[in-house]
GUFILO-166106 format. One record per residue (C-alpha): x, y, z. Coordinates in steps of 0.5 Angstrom, whole numbers, plus 500, padded with zeros to 3 digits. Example, Ala and Ser with C-alpha at 12.3 -4.5 7.8 and 13.67 -1.06 7.14 Angstrom:
# GUFILO-166106
site u:525 | v:491 | w:516
site u:527 | v:498 | w:514
***
This chain:
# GUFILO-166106
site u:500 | v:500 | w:500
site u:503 | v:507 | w:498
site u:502 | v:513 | w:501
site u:502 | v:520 | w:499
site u:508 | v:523 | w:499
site u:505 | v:530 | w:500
site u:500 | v:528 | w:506
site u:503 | v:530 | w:513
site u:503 | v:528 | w:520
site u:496 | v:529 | w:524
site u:501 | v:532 | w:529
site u:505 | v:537 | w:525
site u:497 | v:540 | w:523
site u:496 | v:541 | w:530
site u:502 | v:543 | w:531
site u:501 | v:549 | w:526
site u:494 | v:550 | w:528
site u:497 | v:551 | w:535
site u:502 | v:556 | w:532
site u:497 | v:559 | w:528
site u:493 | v:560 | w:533
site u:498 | v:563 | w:538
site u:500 | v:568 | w:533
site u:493 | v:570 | w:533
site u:491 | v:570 | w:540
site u:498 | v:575 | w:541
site u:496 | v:579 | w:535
site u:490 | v:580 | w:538
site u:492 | v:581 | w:545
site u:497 | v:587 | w:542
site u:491 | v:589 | w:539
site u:487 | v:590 | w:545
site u:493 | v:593 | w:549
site u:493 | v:598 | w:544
site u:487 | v:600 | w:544
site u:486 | v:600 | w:551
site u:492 | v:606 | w:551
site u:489 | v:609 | w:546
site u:483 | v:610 | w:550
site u:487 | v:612 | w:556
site u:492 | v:617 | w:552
site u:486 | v:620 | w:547
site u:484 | v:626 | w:554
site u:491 | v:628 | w:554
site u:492 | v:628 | w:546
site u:485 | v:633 | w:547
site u:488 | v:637 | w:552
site u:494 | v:639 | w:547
site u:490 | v:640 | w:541
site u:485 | v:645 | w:546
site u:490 | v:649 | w:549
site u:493 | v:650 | w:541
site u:487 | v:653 | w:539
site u:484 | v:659 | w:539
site u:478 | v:660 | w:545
site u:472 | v:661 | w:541
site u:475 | v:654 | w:537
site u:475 | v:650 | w:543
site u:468 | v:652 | w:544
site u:466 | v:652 | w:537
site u:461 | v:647 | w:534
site u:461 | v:642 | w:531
site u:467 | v:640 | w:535
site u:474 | v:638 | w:530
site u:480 | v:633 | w:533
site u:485 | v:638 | w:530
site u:486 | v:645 | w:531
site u:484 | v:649 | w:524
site u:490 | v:654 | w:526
site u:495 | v:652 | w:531
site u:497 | v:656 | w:535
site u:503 | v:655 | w:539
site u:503 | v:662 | w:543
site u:498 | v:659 | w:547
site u:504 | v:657 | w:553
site u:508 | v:662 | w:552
site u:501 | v:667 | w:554
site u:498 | v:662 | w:559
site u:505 | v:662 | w:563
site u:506 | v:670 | w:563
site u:499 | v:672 | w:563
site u:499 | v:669 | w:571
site u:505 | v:668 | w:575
site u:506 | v:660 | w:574
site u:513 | v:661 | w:576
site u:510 | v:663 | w:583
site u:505 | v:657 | w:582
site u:509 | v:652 | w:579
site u:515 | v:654 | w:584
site u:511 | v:653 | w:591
site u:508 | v:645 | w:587
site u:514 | v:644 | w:587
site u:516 | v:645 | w:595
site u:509 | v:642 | w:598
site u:510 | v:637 | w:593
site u:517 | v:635 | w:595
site u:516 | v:637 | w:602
site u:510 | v:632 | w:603
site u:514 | v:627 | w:599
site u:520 | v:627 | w:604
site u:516 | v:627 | w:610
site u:511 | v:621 | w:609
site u:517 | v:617 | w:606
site u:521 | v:619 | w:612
site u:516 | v:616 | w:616
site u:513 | v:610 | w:613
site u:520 | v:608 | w:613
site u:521 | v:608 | w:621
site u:513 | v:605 | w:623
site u:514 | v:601 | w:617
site u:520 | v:598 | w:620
site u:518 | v:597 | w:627
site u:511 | v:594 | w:625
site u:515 | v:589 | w:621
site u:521 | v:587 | w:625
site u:521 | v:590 | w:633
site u:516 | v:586 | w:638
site u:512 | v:591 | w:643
site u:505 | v:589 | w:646
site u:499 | v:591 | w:642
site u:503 | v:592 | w:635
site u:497 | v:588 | w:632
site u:492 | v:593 | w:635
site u:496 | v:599 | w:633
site u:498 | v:597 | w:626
site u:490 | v:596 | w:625
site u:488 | v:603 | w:628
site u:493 | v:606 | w:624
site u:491 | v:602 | w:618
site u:483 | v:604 | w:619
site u:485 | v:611 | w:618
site u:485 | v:609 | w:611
site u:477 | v:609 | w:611
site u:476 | v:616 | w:614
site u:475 | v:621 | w:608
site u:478 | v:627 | w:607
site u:473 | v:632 | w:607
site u:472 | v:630 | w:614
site u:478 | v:632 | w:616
site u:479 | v:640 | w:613
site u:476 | v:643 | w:619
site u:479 | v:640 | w:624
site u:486 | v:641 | w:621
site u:484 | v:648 | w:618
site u:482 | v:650 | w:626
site u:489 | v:647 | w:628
site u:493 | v:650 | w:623
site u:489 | v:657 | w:624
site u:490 | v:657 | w:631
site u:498 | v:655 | w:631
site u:498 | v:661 | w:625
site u:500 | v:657 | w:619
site u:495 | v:659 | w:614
site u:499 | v:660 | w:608
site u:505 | v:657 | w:609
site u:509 | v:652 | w:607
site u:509 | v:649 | w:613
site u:501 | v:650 | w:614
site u:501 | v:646 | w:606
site u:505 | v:641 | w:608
site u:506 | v:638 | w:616
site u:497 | v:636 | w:616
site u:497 | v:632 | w:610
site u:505 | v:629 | w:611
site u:503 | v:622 | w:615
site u:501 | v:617 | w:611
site u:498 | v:609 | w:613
site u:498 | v:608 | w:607
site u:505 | v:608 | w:606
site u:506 | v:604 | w:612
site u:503 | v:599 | w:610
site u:506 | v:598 | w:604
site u:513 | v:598 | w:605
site u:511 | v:595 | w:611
site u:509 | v:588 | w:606
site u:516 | v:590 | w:603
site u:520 | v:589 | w:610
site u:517 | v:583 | w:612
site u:520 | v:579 | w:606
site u:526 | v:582 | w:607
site u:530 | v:575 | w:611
site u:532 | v:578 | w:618
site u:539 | v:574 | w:617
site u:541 | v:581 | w:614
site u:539 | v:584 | w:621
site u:542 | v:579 | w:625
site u:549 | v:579 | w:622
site u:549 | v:587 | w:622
site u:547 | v:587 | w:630
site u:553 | v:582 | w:631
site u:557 | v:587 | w:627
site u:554 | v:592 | w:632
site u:549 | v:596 | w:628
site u:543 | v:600 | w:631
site u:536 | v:599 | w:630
site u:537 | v:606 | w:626
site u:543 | v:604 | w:622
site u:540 | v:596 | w:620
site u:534 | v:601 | w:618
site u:538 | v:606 | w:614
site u:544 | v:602 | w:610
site u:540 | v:594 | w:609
site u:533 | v:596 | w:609
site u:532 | v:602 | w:606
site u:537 | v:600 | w:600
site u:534 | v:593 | w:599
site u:526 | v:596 | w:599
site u:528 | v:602 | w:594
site u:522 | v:599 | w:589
site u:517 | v:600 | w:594
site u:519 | v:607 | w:596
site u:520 | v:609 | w:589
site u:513 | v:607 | w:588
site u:511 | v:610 | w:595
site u:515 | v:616 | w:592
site u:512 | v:617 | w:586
site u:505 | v:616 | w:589
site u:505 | v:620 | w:594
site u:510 | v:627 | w:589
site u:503 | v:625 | w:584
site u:497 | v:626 | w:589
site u:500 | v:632 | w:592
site u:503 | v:635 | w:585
site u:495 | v:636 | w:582
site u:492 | v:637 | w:590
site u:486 | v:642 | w:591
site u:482 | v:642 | w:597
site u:487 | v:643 | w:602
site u:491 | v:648 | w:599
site u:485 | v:652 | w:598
site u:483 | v:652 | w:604
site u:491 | v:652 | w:608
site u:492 | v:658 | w:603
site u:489 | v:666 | w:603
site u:492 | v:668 | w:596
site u:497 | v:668 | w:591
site u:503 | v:667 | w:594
site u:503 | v:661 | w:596
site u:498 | v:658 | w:591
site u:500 | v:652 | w:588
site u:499 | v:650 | w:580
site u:491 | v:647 | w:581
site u:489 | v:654 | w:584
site u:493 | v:658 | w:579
site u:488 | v:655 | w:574
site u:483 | v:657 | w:577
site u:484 | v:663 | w:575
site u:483 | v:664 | w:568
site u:475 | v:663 | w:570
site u:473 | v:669 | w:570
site u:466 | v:674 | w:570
site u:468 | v:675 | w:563
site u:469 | v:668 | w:562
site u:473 | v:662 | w:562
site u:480 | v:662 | w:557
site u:479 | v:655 | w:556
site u:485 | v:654 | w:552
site u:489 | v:657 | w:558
site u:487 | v:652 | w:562
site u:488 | v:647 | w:558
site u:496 | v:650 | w:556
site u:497 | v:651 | w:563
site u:495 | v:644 | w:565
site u:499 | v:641 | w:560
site u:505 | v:645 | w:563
site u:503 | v:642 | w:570
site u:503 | v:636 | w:568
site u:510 | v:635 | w:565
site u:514 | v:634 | w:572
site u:509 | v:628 | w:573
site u:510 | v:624 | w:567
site u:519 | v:626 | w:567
site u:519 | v:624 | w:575
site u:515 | v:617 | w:572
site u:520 | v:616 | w:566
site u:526 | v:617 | w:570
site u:523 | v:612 | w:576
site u:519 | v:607 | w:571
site u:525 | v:601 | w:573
site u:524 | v:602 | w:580
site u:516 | v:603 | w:579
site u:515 | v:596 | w:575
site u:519 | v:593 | w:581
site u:515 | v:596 | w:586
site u:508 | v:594 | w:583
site u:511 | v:587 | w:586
site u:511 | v:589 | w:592
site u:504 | v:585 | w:594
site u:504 | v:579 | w:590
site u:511 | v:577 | w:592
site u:512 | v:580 | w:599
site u:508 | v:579 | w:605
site u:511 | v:572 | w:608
site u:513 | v:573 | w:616
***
């Protein structure tokens, strides 16, 4: 009996379909992908091409996509016309400000809830954490009592000290610590460190993916913060870049291209901060499924 010498083996077709079938399931995943992101980048795209054109054609009818005329000058207007330079310098100092502090001390409740032993640690831990579920608009008056009577209305100080703290960040790199091994703690007591030095020279270094992450979190959230500067500030001086926004809404209208020009300028710090620590970011974003073994 002959064969037909063109006829394949059964399973070199499933291979081939298996193949073929691969190939299309990852197109279609690139596809999906693609299409989500567009979906996410299309306001930012509407934002630039509004802030490129004129007001009377960002409220024209019917709506186009792209400006009918571009104009560039729009940025340079928008940030001479007020003083973004005040605004942009006083996000930057609350933004860092609060930055550093909530990453200082989460880093130092973090470690003693992970690694010292005290009665009620459990209970402590979980009060702190059940702050998490306390809105913040239940917290303005008091905090804006306290900061009126300690005088700090519209100072730095005033902006940044009543919202430093964060359980959040806590908790986080507290997850994180846990899954460090406690051998490296233990070799460095045998060499003599302190507490305070085990936290700053292993810890800290080791957890560099989960505070870049808190880091980044914490620089965004109080970059584009409204509420309480507006209520810790009482003019323009110390505004930050959302107050300053707001400005351009006027009796005799709202510059819409000017807002959208200057939430364009805004944006720009956030974006490089994430640019510059995507590689810590990705790591982090780890931190929940690969750490919390005690």
């Amino acid at each position: 009996m002959t064969t037909n010498p063109t006829s394949r083996h059964p399973h070199s077709v499933s291979a081939d379909r298996k193949r073929i079938l691969r190939r299309v399931g990852t197109f279609m995943s690139y596809a999906g992908i693609s299409l989500v992101a567009l979906l996410f980048l299309f306001p930012f795209f509407w934002m630039v091409s509004n802030a490129v054109r004129s007001n009377a054609e960002v409220m024209a009818v019917p709506v186009h996509i792209l400006p009918e005329e571009y104009q560039w000058g729009t940025f340079v207007d928008a940030f001479v016309s007020l003083p973004f330079g005040t605004f942009l310098l006083n996000s930057i100092i609350v933004a860092c400000g609060v930055t550093a502090i909530v990453v200082a001390v989460s880093c130092l409740s973090a470690y003693a809830f992970a690694r010292l032993r005290f009665p009620g640690r459990e209970g402590l831990l979980l009060t702190y954490l059940s702050t998490l579920m306390i809105p913040q608009v239940m917290l303005v008056i008091p905090l804006f009592l306290l900061v009126s009577k300690l005088g700090w209305i519209n100072t730095y100080h005033g902006m940044i000290l009543p919202v430093a703290f964060s359980s959040f960040g806590t908790f986080l790199l507290r997850q994180f610590i846990l899954g460090i091994p406690k051998d490296l703690d233990e070799a460095a007591m045998m060499d003599g460190a302190s507490r305070l030095r085990i936290l700053v020279t292993v810890i800290v270094p080791l957890a560099m993916p989960a505070i870049g992450l808190l880091s980044l979190f914490t620089f965004i959230a109080q970059w584009k913060s409204f509420l309480w500067p507006l209520i810790a500030t009482s003019g323009i001086e110390k505004a930050t870049m959302p107050l300053g926004l707001t400005l351009f809404q006027t009796q005799q209208g709202t510059s819409w291209n000017y807002i959208m020009a200057g939430a364009t300028i805004s944006m720009l710090p956030g974006v490089i901060l994430a640019i510059v620590m995507q590689r810590i970011v990705y790591k982090g974003i780890s931190v929940g499924s690969g750490f919390g073994g005690r």
